[in-house]
N, C-alpha and C positions, 0 to 999 in steps of 0.2 A: 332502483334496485327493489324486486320485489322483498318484501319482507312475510313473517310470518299471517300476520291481520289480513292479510290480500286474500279474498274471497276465493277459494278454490274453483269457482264455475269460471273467474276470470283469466286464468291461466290454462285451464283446463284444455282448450285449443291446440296449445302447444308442443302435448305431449304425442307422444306417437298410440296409435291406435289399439296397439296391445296392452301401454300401457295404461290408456284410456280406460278399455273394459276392466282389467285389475281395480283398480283405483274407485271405479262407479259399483265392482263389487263387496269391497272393504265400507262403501261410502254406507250400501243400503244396506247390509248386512249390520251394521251399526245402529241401524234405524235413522241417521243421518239424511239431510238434503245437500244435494252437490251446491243449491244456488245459497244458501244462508253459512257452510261451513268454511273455516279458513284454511289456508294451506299450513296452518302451523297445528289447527286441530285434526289436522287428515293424518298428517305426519305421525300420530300422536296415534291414530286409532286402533292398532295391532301391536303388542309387544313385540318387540326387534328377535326374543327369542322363540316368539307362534309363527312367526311369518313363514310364509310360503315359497320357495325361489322366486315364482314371480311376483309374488309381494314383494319381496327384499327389490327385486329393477324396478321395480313402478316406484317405489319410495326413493329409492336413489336417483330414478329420473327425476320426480315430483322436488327433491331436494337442489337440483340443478335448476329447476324453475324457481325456487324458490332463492337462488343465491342469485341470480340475474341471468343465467346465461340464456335463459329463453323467455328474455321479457317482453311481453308482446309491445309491440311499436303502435296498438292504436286500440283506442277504446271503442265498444260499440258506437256511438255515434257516427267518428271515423268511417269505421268500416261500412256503414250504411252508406256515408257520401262514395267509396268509392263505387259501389254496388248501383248506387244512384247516377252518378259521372258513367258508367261502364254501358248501362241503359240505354245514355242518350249517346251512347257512339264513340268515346274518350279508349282508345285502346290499352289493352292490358300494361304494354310497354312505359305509355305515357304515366299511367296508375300507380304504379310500383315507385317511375323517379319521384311521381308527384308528393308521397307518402312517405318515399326513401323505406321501401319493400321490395322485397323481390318478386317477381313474375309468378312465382308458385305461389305466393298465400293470395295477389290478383286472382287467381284461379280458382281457387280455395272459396274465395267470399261466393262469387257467382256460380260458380258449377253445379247447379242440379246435384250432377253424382258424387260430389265430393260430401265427406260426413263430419266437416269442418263447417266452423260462422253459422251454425244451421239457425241461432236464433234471428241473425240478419235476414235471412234466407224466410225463414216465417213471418215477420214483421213485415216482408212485401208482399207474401198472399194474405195476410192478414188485411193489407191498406189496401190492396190492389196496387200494380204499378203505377200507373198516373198520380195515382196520391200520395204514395211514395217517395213517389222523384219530386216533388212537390214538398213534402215537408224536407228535405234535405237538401236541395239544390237551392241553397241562399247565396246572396247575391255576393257575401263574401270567397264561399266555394265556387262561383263563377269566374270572378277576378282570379281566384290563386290559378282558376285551368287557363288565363288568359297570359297570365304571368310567366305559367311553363313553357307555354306554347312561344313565347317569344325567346325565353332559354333556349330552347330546341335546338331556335332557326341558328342561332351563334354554336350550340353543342356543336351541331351534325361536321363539324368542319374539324372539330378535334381528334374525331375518329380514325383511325388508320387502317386501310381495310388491307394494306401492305403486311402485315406485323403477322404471319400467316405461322410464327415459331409453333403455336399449340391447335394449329386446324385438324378438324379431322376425328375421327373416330378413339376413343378413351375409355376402357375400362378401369375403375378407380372403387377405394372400399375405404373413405375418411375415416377416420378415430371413432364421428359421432353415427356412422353404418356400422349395421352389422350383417347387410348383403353387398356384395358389388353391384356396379353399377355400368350401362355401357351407355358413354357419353358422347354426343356431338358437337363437336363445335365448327361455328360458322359464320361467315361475314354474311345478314341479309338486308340486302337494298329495296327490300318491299315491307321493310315494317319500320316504325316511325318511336327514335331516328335512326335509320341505316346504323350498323355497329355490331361489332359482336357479339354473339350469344350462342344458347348451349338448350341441346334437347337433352333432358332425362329419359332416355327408352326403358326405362326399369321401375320411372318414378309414377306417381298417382294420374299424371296427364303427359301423357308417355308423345302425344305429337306437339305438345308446345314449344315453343321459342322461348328460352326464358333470361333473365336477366336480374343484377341487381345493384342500379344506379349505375348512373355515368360513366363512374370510372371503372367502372365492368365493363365497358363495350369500346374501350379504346384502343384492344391491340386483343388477339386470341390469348394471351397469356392472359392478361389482366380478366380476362371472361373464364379463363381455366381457375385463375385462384379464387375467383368467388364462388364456380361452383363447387369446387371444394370443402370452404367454410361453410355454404349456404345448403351442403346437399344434407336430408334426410331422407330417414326410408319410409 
């Protein structure tokens, strides 16, 4: 559980990107550094009675980060390995079970265009790629992609590409959106391992496949309720 001490730049990720800019304008407006402040002195920075409307959702998003509900699953090291594994050819799918993440924050670390991970995203033009993949790809993170990989070969068999209840084309607007969303879902046999998964046409990588863990890709349903939990705008 995050708590308050938890370094604001650490969580900072998680939030959505409006409330991003809010939050980086209370920060500097304060004279503050997003990378030395906590989430409990951000919290703290605006009286509840000055605040702005969208000060008041950015605090109340930032306070959900702060009670656990969007505690990030991996610290920059992490994310560097998987950025490092993605490099050498380990596909997004594989990345997410590997991590127990879903497909869109995969996306998120590596994408160019995305304005997420961007410090990972600098520490490889900083190192260069080759040296990069180099400080991260130790021989322990070798082993664990060797480990999955034999998972796989047993997963891919649990799959059910019969289970067709929620195929097909979905427009859906979860508790934690506040746009709709028009959703696909679909059995595909060309990404690894075969199983179900779902394109967000509305989300930030609008042609991806995405998924999130195992037991996401077992039946269209089981891939409908994760993206449901798992979707943001």
């Amino acid at each position: 559980m995050v708590r308050d001490r938890v370094r604001l730049n650490d969580v900072f990720d998680n939030l959505a990107p409006e409330h991003q800019n809010t939050i980086d304008e209370m920060v500097s407006q304060k004279g503050e550094d997003r990378q030395r402040i906590t989430v409990g002195e951000t919290l703290k920075l605006v009286p509840v009675p000055d605040m702005e409307s969208n000060q008041k959702l950015a605090v109340l998003a930032l306070m959900g980060v702060n009670n656990g509900k969007y505690v990030p699953k991996l610290d920059h090291e992490k994310r560097c390995q998987v950025l490092a594994l993605y490099r050498t050819g380990i596909t997004r799918e594989a990345l997410a079970d590997m991590f127990n993440i879903n497909t869109r924050t995969v996306g998120h670390i590596y994408s160019s265009d995305s304005p997420h991970y961007r410090n990972v995203k600098e520490e490889e033009k900083l190192l260069g790629r080759e040296r990069f993949i180099e400080k991260y790809m130790t021989d322990e993170l070798l082993a664990r992609a060797m480990s999955y990989r034999q998972k796989m070969e047993l997963q891919t068999e649990k799959n059910n590409r019969y289970a067709m209840g929620k195929a097909g084309v979905h427009v859906v607007r979860p508790a934690q959106c506040t746009n709709e969303h028009r959703i696909i879902i679909s059995w595909r046999d060309d990404l690894d391992p075969p199983g179900w998964y779902y394109q967000d046409r509305d989300g930030g990588i609008p042609d991806a496949w995405l998924q999130s863990g195992p037991e996401s890709m077992k039946t269209s349903r089981d891939c409908f309720l994760a993206m449901i939990r798992d979707l943001t705008d």
